[in-house]
C-alpha positions in Angstrom: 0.0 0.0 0.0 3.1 2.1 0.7 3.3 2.8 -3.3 -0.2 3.2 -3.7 -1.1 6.9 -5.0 -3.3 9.1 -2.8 -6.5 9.4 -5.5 -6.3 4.9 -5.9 -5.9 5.1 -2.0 -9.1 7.0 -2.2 -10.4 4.6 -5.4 -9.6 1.4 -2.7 -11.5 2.9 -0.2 -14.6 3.7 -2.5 -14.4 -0.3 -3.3 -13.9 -1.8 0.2 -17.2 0.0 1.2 -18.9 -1.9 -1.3 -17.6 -5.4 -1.1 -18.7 -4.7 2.5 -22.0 -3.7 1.3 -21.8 -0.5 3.1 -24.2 2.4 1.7 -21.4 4.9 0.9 -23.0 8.3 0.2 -22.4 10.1 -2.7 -22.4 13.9 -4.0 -24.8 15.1 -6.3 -24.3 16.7 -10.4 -23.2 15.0 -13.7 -20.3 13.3 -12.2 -21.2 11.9 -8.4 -18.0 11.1 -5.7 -18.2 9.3 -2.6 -18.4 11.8 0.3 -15.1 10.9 1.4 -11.9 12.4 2.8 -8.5 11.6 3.7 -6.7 14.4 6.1 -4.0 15.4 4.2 -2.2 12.6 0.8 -0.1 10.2 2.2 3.5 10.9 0.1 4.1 7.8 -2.2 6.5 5.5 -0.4 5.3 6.6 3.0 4.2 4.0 5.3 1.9 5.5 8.2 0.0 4.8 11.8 -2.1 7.7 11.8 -4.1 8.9 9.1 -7.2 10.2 9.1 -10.3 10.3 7.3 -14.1 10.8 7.1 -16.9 9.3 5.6 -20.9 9.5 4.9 -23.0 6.7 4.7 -26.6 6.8 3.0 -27.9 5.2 5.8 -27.8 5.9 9.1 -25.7 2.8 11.6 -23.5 2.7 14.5 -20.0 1.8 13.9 -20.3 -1.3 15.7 -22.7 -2.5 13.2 -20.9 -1.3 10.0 -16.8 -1.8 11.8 -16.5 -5.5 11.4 -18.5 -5.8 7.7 -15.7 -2.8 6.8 -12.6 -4.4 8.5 -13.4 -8.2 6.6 -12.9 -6.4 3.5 -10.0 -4.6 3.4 -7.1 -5.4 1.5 -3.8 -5.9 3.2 -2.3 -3.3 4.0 -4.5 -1.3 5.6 -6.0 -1.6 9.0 -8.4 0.4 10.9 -7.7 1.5 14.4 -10.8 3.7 15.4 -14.0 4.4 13.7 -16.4 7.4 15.9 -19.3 9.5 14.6 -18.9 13.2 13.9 -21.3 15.0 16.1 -21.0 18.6 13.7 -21.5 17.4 10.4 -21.4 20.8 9.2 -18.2 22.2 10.6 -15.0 22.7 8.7 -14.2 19.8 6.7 -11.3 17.5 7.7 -8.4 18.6 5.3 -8.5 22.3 6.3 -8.3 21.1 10.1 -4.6 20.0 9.7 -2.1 21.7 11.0 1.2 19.5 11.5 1.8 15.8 11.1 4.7 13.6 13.3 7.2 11.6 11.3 9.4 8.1 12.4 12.0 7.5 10.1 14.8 4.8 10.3 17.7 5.2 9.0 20.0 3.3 6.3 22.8 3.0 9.0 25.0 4.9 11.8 25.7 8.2 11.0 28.6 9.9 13.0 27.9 13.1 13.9 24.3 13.6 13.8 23.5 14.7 17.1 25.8 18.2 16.3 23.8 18.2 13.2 20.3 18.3 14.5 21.3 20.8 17.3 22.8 22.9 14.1 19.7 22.2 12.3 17.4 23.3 15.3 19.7 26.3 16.4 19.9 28.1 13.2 17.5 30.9 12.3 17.1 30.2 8.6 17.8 27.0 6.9 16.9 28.2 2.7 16.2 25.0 0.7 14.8 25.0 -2.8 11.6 23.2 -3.9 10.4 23.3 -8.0 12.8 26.8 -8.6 12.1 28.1 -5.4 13.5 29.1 -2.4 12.3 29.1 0.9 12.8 28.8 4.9 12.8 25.4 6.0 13.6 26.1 9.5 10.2 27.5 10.6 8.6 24.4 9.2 10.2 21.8 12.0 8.7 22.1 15.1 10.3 19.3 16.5 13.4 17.1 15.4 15.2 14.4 17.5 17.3 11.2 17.2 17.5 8.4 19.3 20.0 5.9 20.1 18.4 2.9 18.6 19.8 0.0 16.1 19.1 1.4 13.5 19.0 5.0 14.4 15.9 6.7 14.3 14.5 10.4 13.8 11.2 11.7 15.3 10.3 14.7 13.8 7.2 16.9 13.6 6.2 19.3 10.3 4.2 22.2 10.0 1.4 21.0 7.4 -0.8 24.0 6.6 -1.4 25.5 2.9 1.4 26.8 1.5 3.6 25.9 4.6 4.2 22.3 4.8 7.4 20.2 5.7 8.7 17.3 4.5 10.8 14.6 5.8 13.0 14.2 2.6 14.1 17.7 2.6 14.6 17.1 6.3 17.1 14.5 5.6 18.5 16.8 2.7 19.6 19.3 5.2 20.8 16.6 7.7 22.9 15.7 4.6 21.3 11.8 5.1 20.7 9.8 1.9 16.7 9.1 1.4 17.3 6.0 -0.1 17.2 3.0 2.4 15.3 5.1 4.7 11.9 3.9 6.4 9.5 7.1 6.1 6.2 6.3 8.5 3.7 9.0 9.4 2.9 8.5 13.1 0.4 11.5 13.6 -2.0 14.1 11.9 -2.6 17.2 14.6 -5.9 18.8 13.9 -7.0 22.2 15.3 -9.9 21.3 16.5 -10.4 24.2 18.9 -10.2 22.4 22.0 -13.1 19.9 20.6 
């Protein structure tokens, strides 16, 4: 599933609600969606823990009557850890609620050093990158970034994920000077703002 883009993540969704014979709503027009959202895509070649999403049925049942119809059909891969209603149907919809996600990546090997890196990283005031011709400040996009002392190493970082402000691992790494190949890249968290709700 970890190679699996986000609109045929979406697409394999759309079909595991109907092999479970789940009434999956749909929109309304010429050309009718399923009323279904994922948080924020899922870079290709990520694995993740934590991602979030919402859906509408056409027919109104608990999750304990629709959960185990859904979870006998999925394909491997995924798994679901939590299903709850939404109480405000009409508040803000799920992808504009994001605000940062948490990243655990595990590294290709040892790398001496990287301790004085991250502190370098984390103490500088600008770190300029360049994304598609661009340039831009990478360093007010981490809020957090740590290593640990594990076999293989690991990183825990957390990104700033708004609209026109998001971080990402990779160019993380890039400024770490660590290669992305042979890296494990698994989203652990999507933080909402839900206003204290």
């Amino acid at each position: 599933m970890r190679f699996t883009g986000h609109l045929d993540l979406i697409l394999t969704w759309e079909r595991t609600f109907r092999r479970a014979g789940l009434p999956l709503a749909y929109s309304e027009g010429f050309s009718p969606h399923p009323l279904l959202n994922m948080a924020t895509p899922l870079p290709l070649g990520y694995t993740s823990t934590g991602e979030i999403g919402d859906f509408w049925l056409s027919k109104v049942l608990s999750p304990f009557e629709f959960h185990p119809l859904l979870e006998e059909s999925l394909p491997p891969g995924l798994l679901i850890q939590e299903i709850t209603d939404i109480e405000d149907i009409f508040g803000p919809k799920l992808p504009t609620l994001v605000t940062a996600a948490s990243y655990s990546i595990i590294l290709d090997a040892i790398h001496p050093g990287l301790s004085e890196k991250i502190k370098s990283l984390i103490n500088s005031s600008r770190v300029i990158r360049e994304r598609k011709g661009k340039t831009y400040d990478l360093r007010p996009l981490i809020q957090k970034l740590e290593s640990d002392k594990s076999s293989p190493p690991k990183l825990q970082m957390t990104l700033v994920a708004l609209p026109g402000a998001t971080g990402r691992p990779d160019e993380v790494l890039a400024a770490l000077e660590l290669p992305l190949t042979g890296t494990h890249i698994c989203r652990t968290e999507i933080i909402l703002d839900t206003g204290g709700g």
